[in-house]
MMTF fields as JSON, N, C-alpha, C and O atoms, coordinates in Angstrom:
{
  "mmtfVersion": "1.0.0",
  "mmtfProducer": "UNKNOWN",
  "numBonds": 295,
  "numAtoms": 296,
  "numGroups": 74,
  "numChains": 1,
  "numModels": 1,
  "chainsPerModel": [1],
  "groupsPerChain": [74],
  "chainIdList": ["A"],
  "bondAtomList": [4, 2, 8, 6, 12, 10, 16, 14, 20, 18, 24, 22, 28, 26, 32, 30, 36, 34, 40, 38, 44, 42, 48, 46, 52, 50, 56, 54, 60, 58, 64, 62, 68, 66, 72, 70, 76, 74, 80, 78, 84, 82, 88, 86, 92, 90, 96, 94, 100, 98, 104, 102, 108, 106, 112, 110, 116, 114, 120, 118, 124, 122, 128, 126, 132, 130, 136, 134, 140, 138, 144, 142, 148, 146, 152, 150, 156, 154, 160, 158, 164, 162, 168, 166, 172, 170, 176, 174, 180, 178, 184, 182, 188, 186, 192, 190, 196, 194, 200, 198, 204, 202, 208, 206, 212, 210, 216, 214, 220, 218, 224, 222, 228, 226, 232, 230, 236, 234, 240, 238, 244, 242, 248, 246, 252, 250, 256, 254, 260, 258, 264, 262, 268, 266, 272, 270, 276, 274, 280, 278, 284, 282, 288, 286, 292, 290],
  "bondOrderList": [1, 1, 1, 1, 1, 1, 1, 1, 1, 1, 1, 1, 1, 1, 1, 1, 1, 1, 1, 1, 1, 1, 1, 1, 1, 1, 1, 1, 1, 1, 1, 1, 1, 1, 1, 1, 1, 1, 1, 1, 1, 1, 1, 1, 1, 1, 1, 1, 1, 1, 1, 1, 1, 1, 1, 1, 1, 1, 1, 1, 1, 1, 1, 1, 1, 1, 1, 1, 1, 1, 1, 1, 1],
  "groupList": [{"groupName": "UNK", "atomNameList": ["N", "CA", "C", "O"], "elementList": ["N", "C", "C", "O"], "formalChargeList": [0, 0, 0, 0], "bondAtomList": [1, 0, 2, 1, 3, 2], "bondOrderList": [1, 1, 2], "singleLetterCode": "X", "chemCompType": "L-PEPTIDE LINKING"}],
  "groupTypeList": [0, 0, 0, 0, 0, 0, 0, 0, 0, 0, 0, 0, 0, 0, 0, 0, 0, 0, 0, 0, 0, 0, 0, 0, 0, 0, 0, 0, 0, 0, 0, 0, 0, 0, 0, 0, 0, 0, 0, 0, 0, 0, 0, 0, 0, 0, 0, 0, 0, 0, 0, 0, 0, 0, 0, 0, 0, 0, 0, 0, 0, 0, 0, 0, 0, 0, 0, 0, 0, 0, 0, 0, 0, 0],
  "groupIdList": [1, 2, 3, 4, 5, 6, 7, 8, 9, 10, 11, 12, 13, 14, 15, 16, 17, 18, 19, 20, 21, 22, 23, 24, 25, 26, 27, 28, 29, 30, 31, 32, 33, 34, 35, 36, 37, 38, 39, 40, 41, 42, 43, 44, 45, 46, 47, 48, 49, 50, 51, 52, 53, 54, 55, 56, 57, 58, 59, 60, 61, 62, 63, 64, 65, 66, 67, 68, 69, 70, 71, 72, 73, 74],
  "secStructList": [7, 7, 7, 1, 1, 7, 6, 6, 7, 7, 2, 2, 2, 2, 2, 2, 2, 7, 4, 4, 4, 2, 2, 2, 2, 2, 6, 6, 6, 7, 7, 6, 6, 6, 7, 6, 6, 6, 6, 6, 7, 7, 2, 2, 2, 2, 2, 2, 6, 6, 6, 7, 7, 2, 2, 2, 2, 2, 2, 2, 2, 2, 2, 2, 2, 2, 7, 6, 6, 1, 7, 7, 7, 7],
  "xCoordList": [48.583, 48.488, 49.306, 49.203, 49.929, 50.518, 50.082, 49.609, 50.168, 49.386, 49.615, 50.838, 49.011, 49.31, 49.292, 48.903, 49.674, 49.717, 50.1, 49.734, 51.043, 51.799, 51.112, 50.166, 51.872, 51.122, 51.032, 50.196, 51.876, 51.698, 50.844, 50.511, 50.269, 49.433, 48.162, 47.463, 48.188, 46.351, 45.162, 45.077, 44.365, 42.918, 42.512, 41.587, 43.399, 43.166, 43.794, 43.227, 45.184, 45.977, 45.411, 45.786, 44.682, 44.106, 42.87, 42.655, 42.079, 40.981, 40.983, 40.242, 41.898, 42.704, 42.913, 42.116, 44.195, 44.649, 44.156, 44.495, 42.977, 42.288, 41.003, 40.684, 39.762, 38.956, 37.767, 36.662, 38.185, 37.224, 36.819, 35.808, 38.482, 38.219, 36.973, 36.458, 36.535, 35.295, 34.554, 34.195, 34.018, 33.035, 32.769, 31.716, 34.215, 34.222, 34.534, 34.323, 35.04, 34.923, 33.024, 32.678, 32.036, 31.007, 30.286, 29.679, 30.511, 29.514, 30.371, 29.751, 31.453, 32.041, 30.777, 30.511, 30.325, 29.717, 31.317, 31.163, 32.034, 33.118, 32.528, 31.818, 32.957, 32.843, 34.536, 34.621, 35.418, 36.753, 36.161, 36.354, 35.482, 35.32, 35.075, 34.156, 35.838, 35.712, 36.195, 36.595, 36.368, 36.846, 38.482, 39.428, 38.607, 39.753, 40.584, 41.697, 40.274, 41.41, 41.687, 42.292, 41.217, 41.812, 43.202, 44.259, 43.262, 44.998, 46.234, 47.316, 45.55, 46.119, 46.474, 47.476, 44.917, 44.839, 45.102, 44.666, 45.944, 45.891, 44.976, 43.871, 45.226, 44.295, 43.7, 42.618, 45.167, 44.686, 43.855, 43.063, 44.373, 43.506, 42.597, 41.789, 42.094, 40.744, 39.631, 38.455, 40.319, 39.787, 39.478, 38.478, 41.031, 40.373, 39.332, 38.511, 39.472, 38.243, 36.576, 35.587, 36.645, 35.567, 34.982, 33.861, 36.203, 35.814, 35.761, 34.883, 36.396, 36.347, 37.44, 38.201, 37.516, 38.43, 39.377, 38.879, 40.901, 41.621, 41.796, 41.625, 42.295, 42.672, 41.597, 41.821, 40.134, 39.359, 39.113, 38.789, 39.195, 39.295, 40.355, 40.316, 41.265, 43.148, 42.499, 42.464, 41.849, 41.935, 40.477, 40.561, 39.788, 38.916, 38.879, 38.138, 40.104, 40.884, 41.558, 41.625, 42.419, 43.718, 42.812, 42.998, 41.455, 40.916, 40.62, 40.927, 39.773, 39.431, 40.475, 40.298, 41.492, 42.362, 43.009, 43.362, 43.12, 43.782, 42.883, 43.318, 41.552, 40.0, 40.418, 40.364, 40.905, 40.948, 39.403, 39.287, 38.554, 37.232, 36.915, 36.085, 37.295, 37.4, 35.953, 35.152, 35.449, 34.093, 34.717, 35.496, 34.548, 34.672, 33.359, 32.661, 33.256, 31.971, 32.314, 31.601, 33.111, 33.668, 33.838, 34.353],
  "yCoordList": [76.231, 74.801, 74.114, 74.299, 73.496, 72.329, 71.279, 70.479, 70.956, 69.985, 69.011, 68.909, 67.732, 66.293, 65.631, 64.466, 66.122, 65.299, 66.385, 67.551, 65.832, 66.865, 66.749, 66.006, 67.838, 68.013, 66.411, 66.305, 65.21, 64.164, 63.265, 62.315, 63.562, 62.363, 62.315, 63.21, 60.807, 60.825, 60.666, 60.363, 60.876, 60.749, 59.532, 59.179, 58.989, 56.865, 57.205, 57.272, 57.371, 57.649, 58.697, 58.544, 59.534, 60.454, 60.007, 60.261, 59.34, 59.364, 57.745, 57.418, 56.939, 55.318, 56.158, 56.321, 56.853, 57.618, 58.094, 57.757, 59.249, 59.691, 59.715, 60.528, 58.462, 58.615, 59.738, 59.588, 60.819, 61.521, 62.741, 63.336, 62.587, 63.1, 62.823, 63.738, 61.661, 61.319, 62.026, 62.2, 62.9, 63.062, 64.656, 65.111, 65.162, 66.234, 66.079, 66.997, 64.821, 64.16, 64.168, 64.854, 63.267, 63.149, 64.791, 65.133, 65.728, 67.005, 67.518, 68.418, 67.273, 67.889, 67.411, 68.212, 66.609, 66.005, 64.702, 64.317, 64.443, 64.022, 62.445, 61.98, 61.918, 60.151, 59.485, 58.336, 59.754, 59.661, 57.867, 56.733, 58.329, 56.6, 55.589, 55.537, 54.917, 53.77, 53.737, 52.643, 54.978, 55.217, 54.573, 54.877, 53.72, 53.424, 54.312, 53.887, 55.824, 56.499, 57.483, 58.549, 57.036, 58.354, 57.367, 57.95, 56.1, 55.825, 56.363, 55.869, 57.542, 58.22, 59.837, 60.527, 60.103, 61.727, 62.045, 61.507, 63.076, 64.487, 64.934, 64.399, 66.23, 66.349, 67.725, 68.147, 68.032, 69.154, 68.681, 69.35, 67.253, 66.145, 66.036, 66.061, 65.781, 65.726, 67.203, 67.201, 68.021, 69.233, 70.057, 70.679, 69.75, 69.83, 69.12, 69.586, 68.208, 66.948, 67.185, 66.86, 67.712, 67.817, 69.501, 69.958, 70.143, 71.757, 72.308, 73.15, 72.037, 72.51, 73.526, 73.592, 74.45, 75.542, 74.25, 73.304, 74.346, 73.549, 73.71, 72.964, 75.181, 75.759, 75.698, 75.514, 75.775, 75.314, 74.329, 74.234, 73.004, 71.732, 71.236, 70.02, 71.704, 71.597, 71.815, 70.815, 73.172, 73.702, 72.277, 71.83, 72.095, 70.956, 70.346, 70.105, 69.541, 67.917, 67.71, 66.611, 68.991, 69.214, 69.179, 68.288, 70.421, 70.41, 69.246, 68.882, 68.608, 67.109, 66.011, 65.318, 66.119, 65.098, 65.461, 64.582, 66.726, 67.142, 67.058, 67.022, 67.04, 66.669, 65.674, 64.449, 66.477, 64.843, 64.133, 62.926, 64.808, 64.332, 63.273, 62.425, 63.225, 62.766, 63.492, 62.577, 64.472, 65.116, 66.361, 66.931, 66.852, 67.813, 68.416, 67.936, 69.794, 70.21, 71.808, 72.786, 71.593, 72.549, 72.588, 73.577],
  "zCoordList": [58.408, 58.597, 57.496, 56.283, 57.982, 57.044, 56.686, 57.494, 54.876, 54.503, 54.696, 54.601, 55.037, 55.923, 54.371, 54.454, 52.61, 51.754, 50.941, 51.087, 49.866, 48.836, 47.665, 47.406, 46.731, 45.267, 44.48, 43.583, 44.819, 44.276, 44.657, 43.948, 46.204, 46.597, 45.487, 45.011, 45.293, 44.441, 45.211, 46.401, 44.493, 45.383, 45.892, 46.624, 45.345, 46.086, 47.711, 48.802, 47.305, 48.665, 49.874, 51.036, 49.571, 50.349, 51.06, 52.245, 50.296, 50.986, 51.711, 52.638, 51.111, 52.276, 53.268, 54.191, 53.123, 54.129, 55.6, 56.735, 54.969, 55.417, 54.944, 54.077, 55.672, 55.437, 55.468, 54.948, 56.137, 56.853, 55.233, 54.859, 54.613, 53.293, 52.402, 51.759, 52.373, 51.533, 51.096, 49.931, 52.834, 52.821, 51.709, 51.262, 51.557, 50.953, 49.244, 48.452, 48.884, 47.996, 47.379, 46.417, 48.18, 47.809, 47.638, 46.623, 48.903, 48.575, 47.332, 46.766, 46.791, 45.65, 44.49, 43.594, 44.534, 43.403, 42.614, 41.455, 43.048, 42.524, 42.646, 43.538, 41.688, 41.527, 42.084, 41.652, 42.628, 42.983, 43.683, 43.245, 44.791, 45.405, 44.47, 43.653, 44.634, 43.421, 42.413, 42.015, 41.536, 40.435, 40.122, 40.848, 39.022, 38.644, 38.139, 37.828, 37.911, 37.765, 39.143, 39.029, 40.333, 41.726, 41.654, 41.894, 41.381, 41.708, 40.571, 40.255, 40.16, 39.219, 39.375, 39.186, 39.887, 39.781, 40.987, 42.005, 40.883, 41.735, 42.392, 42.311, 43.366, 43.513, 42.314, 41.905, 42.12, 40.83, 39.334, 38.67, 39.091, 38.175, 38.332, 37.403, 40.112, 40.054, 40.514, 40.876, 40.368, 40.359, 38.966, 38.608, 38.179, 36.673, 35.911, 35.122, 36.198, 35.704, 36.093, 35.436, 37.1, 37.94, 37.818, 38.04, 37.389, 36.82, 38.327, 38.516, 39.205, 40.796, 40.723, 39.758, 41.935, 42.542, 43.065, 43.676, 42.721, 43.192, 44.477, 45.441, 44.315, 46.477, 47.05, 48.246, 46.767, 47.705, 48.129, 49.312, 47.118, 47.607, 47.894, 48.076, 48.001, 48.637, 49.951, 50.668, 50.543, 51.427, 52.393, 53.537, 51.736, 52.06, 52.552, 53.505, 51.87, 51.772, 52.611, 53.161, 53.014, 54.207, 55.41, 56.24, 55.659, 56.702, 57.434, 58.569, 56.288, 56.545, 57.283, 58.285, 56.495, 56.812, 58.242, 59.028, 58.485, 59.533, 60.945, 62.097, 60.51, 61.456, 62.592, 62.488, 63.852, 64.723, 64.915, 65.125, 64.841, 64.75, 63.729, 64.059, 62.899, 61.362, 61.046, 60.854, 60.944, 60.564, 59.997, 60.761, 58.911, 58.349, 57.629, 56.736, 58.419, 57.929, 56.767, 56.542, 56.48, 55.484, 54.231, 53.708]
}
């Protein structure tokens, strides 16, 4: 699968983007919604920050976004 967002998109742009992302945002435990620094971070920023597996929440984020359902249960 090809990712529908590159190593530069931030977590602001991703989850505007694609809302359906959120939801994998919130089970992360991640504070990104709202936060004045997602129009900054990565998603590797906010995976370091957060002490997360980057490729798993790469792999997450993409599912999500790629969700024609917009429901991602992954």
């Amino acid at each position: 699968m090809e990712s529908p967002f590159d190593h530069d998109t931030t977590m602001d742009e991703i989850m505007r983007r694609w809302p359906q992302t959120i939801r994998v945002v919130i089970r992360n435990g991640m504070l990104c919604v709202g936060c004045p620094i997602a129009s900054f971070h990565t998603v590797s920023d906010a995976a370091r920050e957060h002490k997360l597996d980057e490729v798993a929440l790469r792999h997450a984020l993409e599912a999500a976004a790629s969700s024609k359902s917009g429901i991602n249960t992954a």
